[in-house]
ChimeraX commands (.cxc) that place a marker at each C-alpha (Angstrom):
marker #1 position -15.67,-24.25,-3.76 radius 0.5
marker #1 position -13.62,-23.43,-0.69 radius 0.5
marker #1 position -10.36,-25.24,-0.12 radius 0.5
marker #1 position -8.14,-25.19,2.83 radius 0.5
marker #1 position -4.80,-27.15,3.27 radius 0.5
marker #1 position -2.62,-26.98,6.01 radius 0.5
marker #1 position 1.01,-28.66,6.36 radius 0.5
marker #1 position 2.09,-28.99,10.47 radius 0.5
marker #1 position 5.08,-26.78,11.10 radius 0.5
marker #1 position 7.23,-26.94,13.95 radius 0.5
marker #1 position 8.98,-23.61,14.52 radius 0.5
marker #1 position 11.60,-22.48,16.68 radius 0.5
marker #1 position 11.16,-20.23,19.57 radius 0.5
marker #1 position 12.17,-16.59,18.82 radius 0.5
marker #1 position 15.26,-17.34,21.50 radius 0.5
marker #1 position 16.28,-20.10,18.83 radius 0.5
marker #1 position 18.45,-18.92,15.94 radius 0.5
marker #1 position 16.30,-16.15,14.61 radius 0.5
marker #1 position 17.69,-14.94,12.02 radius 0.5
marker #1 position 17.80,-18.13,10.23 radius 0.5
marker #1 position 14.03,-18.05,10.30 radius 0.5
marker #1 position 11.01,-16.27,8.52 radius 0.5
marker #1 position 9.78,-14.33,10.88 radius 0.5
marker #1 position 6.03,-15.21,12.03 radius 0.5
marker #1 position 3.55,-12.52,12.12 radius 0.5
marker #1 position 1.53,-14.97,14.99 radius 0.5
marker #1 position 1.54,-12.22,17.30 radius 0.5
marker #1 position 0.09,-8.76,15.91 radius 0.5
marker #1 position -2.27,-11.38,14.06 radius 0.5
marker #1 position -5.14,-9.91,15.67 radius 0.5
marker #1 position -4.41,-6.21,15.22 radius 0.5
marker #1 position -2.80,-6.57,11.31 radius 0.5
marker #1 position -5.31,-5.49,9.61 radius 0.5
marker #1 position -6.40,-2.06,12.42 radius 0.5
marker #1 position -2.70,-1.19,11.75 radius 0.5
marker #1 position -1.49,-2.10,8.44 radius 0.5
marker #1 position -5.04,-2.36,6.57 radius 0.5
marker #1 position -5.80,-0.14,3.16 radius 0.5
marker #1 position -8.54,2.31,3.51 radius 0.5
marker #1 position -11.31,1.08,0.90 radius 0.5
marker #1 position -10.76,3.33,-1.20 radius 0.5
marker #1 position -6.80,2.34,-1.96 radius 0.5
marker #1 position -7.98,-1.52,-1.80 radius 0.5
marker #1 position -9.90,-0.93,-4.69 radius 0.5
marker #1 position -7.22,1.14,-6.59 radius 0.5
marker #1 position -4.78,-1.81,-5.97 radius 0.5
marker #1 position -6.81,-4.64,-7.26 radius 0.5
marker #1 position -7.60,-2.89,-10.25 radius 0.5
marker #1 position -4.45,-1.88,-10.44 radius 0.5
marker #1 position -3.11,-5.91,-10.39 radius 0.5
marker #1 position -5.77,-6.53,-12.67 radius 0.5
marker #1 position -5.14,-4.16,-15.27 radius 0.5
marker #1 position -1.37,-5.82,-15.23 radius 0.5
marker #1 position -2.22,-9.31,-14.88 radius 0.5
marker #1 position -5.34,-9.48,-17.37 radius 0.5
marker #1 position -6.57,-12.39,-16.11 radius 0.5
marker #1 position -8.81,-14.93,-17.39 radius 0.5
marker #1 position -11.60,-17.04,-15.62 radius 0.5
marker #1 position -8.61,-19.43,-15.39 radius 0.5
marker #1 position -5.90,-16.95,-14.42 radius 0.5
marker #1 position -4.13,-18.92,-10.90 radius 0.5
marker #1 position -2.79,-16.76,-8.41 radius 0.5
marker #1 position -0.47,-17.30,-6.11 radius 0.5
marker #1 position 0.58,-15.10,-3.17 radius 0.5
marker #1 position 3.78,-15.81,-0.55 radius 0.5
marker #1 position 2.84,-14.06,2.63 radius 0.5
marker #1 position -1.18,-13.98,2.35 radius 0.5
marker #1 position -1.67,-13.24,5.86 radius 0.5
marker #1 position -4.97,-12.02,6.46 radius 0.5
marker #1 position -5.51,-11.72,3.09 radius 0.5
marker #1 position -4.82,-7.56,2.57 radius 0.5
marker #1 position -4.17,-7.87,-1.00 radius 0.5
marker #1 position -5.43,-11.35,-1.87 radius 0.5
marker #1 position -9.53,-11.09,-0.48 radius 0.5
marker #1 position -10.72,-8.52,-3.07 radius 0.5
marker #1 position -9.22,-10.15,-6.23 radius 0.5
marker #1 position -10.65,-13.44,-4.72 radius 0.5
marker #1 position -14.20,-12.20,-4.35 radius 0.5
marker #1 position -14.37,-11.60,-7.93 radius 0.5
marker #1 position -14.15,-15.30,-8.44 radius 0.5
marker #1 position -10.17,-15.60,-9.46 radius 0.5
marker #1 position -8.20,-19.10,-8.49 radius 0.5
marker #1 position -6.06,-18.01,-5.86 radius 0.5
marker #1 position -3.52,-19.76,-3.53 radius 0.5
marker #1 position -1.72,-18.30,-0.56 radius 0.5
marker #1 position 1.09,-19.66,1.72 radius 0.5
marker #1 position 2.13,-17.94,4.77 radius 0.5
marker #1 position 4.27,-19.12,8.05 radius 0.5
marker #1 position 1.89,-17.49,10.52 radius 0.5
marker #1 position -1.08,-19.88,11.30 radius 0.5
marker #1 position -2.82,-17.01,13.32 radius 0.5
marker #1 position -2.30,-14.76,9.98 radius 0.5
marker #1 position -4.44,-17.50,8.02 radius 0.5
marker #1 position -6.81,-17.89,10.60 radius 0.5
marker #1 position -7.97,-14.16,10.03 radius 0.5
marker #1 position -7.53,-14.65,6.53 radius 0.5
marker #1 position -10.09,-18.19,6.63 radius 0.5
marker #1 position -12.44,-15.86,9.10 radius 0.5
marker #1 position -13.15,-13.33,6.11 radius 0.5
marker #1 position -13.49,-16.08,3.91 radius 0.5
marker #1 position -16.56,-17.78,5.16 radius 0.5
marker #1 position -19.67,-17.57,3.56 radius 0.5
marker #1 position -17.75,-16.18,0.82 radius 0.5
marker #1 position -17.90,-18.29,-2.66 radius 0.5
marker #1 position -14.68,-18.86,-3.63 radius 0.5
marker #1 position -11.41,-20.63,-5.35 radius 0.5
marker #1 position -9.32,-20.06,-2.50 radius 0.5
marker #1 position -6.31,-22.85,-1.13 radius 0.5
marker #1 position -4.04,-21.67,1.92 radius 0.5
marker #1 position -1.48,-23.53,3.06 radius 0.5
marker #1 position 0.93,-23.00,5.95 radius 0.5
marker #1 position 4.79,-23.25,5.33 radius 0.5
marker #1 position 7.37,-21.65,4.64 radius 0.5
marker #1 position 8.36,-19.70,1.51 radius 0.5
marker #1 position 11.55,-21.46,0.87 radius 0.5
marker #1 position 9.87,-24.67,0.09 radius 0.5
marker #1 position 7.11,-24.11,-1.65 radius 0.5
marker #1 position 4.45,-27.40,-1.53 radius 0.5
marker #1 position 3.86,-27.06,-5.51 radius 0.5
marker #1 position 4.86,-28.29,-8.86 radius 0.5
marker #1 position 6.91,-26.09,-11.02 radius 0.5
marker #1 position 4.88,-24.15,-13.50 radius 0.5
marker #1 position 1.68,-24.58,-11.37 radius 0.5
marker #1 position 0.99,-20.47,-11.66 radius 0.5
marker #1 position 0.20,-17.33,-13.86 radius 0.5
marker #1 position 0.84,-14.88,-11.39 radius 0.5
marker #1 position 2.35,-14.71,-8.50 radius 0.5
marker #1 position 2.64,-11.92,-5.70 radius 0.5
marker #1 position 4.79,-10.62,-2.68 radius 0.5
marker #1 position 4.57,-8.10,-0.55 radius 0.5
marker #1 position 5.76,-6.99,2.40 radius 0.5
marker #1 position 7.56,-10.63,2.56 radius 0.5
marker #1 position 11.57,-10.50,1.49 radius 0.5
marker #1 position 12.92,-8.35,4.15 radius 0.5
marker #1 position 11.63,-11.26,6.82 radius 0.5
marker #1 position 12.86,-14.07,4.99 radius 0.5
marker #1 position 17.02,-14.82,5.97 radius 0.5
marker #1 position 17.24,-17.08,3.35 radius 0.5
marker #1 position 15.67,-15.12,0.86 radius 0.5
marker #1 position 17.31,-15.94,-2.45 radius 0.5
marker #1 position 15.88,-19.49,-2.00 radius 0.5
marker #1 position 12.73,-18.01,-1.40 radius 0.5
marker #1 position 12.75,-15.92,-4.71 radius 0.5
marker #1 position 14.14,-19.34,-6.47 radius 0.5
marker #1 position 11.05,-20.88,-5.39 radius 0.5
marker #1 position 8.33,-18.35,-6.83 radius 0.5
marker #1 position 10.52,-18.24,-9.93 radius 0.5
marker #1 position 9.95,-21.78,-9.91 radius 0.5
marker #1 position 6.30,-22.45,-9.44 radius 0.5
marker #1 position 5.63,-19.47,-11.79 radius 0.5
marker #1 position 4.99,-20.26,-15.16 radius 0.5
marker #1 position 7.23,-19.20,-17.81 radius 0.5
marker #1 position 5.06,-16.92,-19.25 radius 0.5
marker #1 position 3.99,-15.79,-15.80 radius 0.5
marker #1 position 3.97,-12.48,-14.20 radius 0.5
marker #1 position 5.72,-11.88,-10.93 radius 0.5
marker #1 position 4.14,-8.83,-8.69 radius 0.5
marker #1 position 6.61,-7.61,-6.43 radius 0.5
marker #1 position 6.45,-5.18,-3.39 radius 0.5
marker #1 position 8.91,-4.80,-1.06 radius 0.5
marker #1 position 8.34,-3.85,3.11 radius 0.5
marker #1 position 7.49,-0.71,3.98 radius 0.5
marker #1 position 5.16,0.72,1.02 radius 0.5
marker #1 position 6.13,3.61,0.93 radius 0.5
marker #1 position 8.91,4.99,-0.76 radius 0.5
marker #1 position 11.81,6.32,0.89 radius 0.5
marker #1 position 11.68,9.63,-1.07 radius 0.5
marker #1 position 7.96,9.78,0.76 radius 0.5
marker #1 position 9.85,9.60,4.10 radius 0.5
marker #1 position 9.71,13.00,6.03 radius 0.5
marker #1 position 13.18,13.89,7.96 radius 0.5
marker #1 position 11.62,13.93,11.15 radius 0.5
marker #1 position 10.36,10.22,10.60 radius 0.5
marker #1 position 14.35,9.58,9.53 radius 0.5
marker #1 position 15.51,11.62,12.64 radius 0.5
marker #1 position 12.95,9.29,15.08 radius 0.5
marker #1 position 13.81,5.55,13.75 radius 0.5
marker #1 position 18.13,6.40,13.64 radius 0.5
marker #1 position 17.62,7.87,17.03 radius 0.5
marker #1 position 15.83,4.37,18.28 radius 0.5
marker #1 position 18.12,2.38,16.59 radius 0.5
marker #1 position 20.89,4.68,18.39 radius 0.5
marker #1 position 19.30,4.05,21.75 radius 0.5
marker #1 position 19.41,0.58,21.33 radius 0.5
marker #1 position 22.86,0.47,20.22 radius 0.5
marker #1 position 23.61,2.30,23.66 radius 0.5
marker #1 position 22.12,-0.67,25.23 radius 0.5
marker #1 position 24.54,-3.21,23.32 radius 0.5
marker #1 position 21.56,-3.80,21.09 radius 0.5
marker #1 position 21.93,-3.96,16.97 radius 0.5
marker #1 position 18.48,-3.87,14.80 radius 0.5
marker #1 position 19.75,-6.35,12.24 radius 0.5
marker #1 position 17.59,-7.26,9.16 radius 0.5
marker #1 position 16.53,-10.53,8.61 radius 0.5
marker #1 position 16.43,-10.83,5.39 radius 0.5
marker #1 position 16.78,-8.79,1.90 radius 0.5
marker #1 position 16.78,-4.95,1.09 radius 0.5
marker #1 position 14.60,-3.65,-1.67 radius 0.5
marker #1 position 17.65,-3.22,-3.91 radius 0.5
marker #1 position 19.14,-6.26,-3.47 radius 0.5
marker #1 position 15.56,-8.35,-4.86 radius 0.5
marker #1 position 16.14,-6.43,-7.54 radius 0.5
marker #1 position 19.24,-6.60,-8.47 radius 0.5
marker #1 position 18.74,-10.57,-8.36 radius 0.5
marker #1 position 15.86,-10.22,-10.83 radius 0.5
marker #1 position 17.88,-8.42,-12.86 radius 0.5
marker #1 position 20.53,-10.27,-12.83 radius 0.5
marker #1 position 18.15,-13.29,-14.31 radius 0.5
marker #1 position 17.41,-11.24,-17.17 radius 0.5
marker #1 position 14.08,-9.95,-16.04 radius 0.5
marker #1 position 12.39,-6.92,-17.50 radius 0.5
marker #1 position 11.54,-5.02,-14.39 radius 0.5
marker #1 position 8.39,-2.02,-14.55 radius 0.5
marker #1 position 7.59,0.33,-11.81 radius 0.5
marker #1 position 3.93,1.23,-10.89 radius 0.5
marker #1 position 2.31,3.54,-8.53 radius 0.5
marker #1 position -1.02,1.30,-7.23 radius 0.5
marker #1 position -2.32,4.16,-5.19 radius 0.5
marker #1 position -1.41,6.79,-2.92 radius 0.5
marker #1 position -3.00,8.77,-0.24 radius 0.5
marker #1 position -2.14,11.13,2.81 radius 0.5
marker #1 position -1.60,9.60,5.99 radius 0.5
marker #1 position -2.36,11.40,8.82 radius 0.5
marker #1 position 0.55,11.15,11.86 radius 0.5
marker #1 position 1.87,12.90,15.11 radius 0.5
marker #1 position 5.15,12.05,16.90 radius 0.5
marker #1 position 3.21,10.63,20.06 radius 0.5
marker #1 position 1.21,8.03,17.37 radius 0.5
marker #1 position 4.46,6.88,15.80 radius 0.5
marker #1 position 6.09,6.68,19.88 radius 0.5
marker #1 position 2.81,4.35,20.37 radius 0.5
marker #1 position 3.24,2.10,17.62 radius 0.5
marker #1 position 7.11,1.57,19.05 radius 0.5
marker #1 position 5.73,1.23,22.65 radius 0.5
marker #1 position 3.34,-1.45,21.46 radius 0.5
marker #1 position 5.93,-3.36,19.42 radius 0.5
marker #1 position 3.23,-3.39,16.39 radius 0.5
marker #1 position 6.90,-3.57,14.38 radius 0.5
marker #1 position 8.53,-6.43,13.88 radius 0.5
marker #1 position 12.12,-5.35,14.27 radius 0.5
marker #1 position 11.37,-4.50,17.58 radius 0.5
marker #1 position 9.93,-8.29,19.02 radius 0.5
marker #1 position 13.45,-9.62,19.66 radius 0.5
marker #1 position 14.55,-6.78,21.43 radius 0.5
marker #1 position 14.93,-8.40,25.03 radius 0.5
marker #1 position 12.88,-7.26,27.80 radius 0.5
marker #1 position 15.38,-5.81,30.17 radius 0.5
marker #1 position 16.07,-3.13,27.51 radius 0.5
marker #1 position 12.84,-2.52,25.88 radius 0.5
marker #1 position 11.27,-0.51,28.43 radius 0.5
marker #1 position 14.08,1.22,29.59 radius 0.5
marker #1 position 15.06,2.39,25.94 radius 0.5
marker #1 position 11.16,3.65,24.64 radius 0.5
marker #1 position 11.57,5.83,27.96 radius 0.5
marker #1 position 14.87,7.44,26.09 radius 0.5
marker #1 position 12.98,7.36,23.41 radius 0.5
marker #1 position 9.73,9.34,24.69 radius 0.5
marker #1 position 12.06,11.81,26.36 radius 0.5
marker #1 position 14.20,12.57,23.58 radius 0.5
marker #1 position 11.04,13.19,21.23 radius 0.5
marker #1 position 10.01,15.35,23.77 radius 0.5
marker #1 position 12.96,17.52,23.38 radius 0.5
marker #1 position 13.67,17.03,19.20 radius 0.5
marker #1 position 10.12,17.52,18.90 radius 0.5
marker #1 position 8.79,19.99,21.81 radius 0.5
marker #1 position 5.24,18.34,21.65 radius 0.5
marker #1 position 4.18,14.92,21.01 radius 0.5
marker #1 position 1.60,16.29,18.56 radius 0.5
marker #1 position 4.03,17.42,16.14 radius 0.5
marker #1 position 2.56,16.84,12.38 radius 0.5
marker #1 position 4.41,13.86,11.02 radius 0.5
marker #1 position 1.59,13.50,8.09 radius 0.5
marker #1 position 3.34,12.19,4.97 radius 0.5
marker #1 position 1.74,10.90,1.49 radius 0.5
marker #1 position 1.81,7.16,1.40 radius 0.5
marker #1 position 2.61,5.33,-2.04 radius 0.5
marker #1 position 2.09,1.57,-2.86 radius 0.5
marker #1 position 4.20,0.80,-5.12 radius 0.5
marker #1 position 4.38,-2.20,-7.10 radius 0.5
marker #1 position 7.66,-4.05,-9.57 radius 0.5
marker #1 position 6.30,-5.81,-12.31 radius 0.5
marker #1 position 8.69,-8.67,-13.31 radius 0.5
marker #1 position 8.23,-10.02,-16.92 radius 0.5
marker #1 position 10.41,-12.54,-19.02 radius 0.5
marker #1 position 11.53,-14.26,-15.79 radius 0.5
marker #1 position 13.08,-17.74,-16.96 radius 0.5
marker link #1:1,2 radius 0.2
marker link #1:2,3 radius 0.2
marker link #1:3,4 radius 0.2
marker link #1:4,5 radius 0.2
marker link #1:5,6 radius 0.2
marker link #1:6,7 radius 0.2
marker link #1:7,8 radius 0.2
marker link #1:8,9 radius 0.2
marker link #1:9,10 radius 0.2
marker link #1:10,11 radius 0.2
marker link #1:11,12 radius 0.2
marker link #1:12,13 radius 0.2
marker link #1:13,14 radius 0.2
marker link #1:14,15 radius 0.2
marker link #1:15,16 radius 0.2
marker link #1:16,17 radius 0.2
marker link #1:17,18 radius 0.2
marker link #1:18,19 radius 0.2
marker link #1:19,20 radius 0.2
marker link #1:20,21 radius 0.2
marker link #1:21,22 radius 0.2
marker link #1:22,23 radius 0.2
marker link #1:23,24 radius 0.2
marker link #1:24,25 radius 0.2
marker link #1:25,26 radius 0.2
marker link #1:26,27 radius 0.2
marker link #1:27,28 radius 0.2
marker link #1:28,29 radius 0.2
marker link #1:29,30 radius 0.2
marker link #1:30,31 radius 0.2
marker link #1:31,32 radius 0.2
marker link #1:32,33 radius 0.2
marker link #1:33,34 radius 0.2
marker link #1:34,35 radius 0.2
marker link #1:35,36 radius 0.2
marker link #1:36,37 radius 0.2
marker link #1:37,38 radius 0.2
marker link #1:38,39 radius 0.2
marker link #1:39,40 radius 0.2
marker link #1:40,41 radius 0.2
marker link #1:41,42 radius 0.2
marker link #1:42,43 radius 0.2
marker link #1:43,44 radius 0.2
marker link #1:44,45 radius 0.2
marker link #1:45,46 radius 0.2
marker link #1:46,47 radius 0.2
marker link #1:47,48 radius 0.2
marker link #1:48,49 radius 0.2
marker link #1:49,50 radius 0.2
marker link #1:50,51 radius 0.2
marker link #1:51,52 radius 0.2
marker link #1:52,53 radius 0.2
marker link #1:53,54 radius 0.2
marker link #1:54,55 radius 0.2
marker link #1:55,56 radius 0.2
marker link #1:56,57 radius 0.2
marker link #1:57,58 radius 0.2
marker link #1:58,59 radius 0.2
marker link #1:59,60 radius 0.2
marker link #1:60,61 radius 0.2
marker link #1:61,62 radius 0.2
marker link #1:62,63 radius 0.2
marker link #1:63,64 radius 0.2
marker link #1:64,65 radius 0.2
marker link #1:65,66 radius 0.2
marker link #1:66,67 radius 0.2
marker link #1:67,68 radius 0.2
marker link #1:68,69 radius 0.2
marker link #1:69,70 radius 0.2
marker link #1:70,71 radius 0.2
marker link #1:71,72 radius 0.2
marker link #1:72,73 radius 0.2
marker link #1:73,74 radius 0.2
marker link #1:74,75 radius 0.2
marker link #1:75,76 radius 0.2
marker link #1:76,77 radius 0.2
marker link #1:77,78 radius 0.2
marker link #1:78,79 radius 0.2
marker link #1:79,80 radius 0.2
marker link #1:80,81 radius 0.2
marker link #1:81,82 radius 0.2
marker link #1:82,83 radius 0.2
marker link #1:83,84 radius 0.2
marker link #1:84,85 radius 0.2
marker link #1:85,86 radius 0.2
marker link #1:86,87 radius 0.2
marker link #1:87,88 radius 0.2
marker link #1:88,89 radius 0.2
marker link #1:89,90 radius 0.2
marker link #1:90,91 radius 0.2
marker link #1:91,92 radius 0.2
marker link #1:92,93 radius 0.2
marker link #1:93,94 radius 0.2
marker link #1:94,95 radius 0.2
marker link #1:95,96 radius 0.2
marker link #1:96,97 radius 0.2
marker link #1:97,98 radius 0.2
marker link #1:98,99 radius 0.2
marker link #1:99,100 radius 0.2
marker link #1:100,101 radius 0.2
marker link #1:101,102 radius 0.2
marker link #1:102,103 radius 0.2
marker link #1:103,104 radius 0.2
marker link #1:104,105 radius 0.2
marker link #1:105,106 radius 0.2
marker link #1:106,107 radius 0.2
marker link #1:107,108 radius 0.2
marker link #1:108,109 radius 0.2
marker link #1:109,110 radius 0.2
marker link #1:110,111 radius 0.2
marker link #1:111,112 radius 0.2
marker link #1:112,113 radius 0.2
marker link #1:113,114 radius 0.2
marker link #1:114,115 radius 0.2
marker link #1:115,116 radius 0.2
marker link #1:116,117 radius 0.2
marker link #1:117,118 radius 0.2
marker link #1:118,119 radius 0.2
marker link #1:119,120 radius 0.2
marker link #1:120,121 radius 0.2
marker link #1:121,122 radius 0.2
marker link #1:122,123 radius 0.2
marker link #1:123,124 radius 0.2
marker link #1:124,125 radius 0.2
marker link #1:125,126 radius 0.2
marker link #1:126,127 radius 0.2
marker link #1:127,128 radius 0.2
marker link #1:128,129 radius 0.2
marker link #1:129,130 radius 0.2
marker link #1:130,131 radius 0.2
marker link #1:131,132 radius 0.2
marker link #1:132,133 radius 0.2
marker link #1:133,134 radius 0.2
marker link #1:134,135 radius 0.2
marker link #1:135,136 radius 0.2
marker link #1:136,137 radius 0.2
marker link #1:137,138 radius 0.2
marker link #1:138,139 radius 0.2
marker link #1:139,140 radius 0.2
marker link #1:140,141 radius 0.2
marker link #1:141,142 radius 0.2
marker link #1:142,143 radius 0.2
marker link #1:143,144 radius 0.2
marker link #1:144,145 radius 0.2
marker link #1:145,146 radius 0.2
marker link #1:146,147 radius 0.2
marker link #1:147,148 radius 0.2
marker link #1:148,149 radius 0.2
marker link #1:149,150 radius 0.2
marker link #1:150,151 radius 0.2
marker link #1:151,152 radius 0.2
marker link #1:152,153 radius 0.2
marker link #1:153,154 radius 0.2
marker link #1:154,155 radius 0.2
marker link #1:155,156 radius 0.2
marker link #1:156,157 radius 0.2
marker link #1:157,158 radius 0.2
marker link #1:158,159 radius 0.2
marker link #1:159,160 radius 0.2
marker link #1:160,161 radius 0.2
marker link #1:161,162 radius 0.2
marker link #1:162,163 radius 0.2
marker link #1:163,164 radius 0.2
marker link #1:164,165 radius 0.2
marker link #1:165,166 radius 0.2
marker link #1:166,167 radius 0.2
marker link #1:167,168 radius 0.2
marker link #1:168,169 radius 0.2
marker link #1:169,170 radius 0.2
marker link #1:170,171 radius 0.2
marker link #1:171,172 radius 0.2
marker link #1:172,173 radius 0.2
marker link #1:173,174 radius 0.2
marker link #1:174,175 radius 0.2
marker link #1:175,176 radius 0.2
marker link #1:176,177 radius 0.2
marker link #1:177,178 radius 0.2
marker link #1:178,179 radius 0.2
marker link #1:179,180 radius 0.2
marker link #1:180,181 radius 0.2
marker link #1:181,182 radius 0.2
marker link #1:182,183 radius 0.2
marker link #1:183,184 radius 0.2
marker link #1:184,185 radius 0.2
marker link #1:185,186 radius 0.2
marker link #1:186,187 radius 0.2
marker link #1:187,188 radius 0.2
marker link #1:188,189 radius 0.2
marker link #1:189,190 radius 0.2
marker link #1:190,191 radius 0.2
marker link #1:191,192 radius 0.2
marker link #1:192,193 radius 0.2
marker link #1:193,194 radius 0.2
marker link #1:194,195 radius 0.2
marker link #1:195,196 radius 0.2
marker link #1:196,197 radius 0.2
marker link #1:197,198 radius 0.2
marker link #1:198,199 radius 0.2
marker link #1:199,200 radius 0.2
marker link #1:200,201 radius 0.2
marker link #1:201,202 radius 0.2
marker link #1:202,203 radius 0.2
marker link #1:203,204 radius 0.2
marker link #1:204,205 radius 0.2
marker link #1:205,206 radius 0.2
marker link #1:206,207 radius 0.2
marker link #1:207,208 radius 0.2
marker link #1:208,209 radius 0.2
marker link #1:209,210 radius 0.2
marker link #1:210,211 radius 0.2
marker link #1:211,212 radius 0.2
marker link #1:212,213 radius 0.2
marker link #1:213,214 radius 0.2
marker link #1:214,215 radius 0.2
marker link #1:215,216 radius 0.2
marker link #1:216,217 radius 0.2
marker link #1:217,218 radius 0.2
marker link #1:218,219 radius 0.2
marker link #1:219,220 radius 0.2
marker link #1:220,221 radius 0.2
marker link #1:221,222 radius 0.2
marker link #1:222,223 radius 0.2
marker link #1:223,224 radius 0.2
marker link #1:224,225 radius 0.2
marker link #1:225,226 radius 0.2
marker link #1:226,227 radius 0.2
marker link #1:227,228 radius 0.2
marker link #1:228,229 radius 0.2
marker link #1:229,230 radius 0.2
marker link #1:230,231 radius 0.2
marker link #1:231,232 radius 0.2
marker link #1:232,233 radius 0.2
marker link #1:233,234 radius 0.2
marker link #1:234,235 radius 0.2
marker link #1:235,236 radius 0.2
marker link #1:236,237 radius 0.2
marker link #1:237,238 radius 0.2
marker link #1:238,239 radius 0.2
marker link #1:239,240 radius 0.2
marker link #1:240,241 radius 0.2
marker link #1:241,242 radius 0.2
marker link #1:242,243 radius 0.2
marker link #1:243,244 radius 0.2
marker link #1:244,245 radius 0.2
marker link #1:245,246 radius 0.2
marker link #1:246,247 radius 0.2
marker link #1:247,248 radius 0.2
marker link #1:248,249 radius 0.2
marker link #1:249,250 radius 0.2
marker link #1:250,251 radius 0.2
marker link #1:251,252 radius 0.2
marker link #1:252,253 radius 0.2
marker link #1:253,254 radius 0.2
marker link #1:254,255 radius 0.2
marker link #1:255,256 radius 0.2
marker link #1:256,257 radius 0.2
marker link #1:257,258 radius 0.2
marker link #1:258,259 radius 0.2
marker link #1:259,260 radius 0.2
marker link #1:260,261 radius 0.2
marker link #1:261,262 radius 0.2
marker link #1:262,263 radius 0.2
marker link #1:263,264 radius 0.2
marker link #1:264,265 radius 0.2
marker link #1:265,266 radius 0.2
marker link #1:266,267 radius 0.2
marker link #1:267,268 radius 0.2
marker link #1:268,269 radius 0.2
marker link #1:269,270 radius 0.2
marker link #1:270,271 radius 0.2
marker link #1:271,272 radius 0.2
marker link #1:272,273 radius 0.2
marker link #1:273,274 radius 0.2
marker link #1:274,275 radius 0.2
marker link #1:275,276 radius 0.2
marker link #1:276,277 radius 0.2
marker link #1:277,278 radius 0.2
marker link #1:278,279 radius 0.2
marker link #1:279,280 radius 0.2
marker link #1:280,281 radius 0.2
marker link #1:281,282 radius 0.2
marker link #1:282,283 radius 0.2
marker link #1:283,284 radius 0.2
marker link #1:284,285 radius 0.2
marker link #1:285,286 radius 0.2
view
């Protein structure tokens, strides 16, 4: 059975306001999955690894703010599991509907925004989020609403932006994004957030009452040089860096490819880190 639902949206432009919005992933829609996607290998150890939590049933419903292209959503779908996703970006749920054809499957997608959620309280046994809360403003309304359409029984799979851990974080990496944002600030520019920190999601669960547990999905080496991360900030493949207005943006990732040069001495320096995904499990949620 396939299933696709979609709810018209006008958004503002990203001159309007934007940090009273979600932020749309509409633009690196096409290259998501070449620069955020999980090797096979890790894919597999995270669905198991949300199976092995969740226990579901043949009528186990899923529900996932942020789908997008369907990262975490398309393997636990292809073994048959209910599944609904929501997400802002239409271009994210086009790629997302593109790996769904000729696929059999109990799939809805909807496109809206997380902070009203187009379903009946109750109407889930798990839900999941991740890589979502830091680019929602309004993000305590957000978390009301998956608290809301989960069932009170349900499990709540939580994963916050960046999935790796901070610990995981060489110096050097540290060193490179405060010397950006210190570039920028030369410029007149602040990198605000747009919406919550890791700590603060959890604090707000906690405060509810809800029994939070920490698991390790999967981890892996990732292999990285100083001129690969530089690329990544020349491209704009991160979303702090789309508002950032054009009269400054080239002009600061030259300061930035200079100053690497000399913090560094090659562009090839050996950034390679271990990357963990790591998952909160949120129980007794009411």
């Amino acid at each position: 059975m396939s299933i696709i639902q979609k709810e018209n949206m006008t958004l503002p432009s990203p001159q309007s306001s934007v940090r009273s919005l979600t932020v749309s992933f509409d633009r690196v829609a096409d290259i998501y999955d070449s620069t955020r996607g999980l090797p096979p290998d890790i894919s597999e150890q995270v669905t198991e690894t949300i199976l092995n939590i969740t226990s579901p049933t043949p009528d186990t419903k899923f529900f996932e703010v942020g789908i997008g292209t369907g990262r975490i959503a398309l393997p636990i779908i292809q073994r048959g599991y209910s599944y609904t996703g929501i997400d802002i970006s239409e271009k994210m749920l086009d790629e997302c509907k593109g790996k769904l054809k000729g696929v059999n499957h109990r799939v809805t997608l909807h496109s809206g925004d997380a902070t009203t959620l187009p379903f009946s309280d109750g109407s889930f046994d798990v839900a999941i989020t991740v890589h979502v809360f830091h680019l929602i403003a309004n993000w305590q309304k957000a978390l009301a609403e998956v608290q809301r359409v989960l069932k009170p029984e349900g499990l709540y799979i939580y994963s916050h932006g960046r999935m790796n851990t901070p610990s995981d974080i060489t110096q050097a990496q540290l060193d490179f994004e405060q010397h950006w944002r210190d570039i920028l600030a030369g410029y007149d520019y602040q990198v605000t957030r747009f919406g919550a920190t890791e700590e603060e999601v959890l604090a707000a669960l906690r405060e509810q009452g809800a029994t939070l547990e920490t698991v390790i999905a999967a981890k892996w080496q990732v292999d990285l040089t100083v001129g690969e991360l530089l690329k990544r900030y020349e491209n704009r493949i991160y979303s702090a860096s789309w508002y950032i207005p054009e009269d400054i943006f080239p002009r600061a990732i030259q300061d930035l490819r200079e100053w690497s040069k000399q913090r560094f001495g090659s562009l090839d320096y050996d950034l390679s880190h271990e990357f963990k995904i790591k998952f909160t499990v949120v129980r007794n949620w009411t």
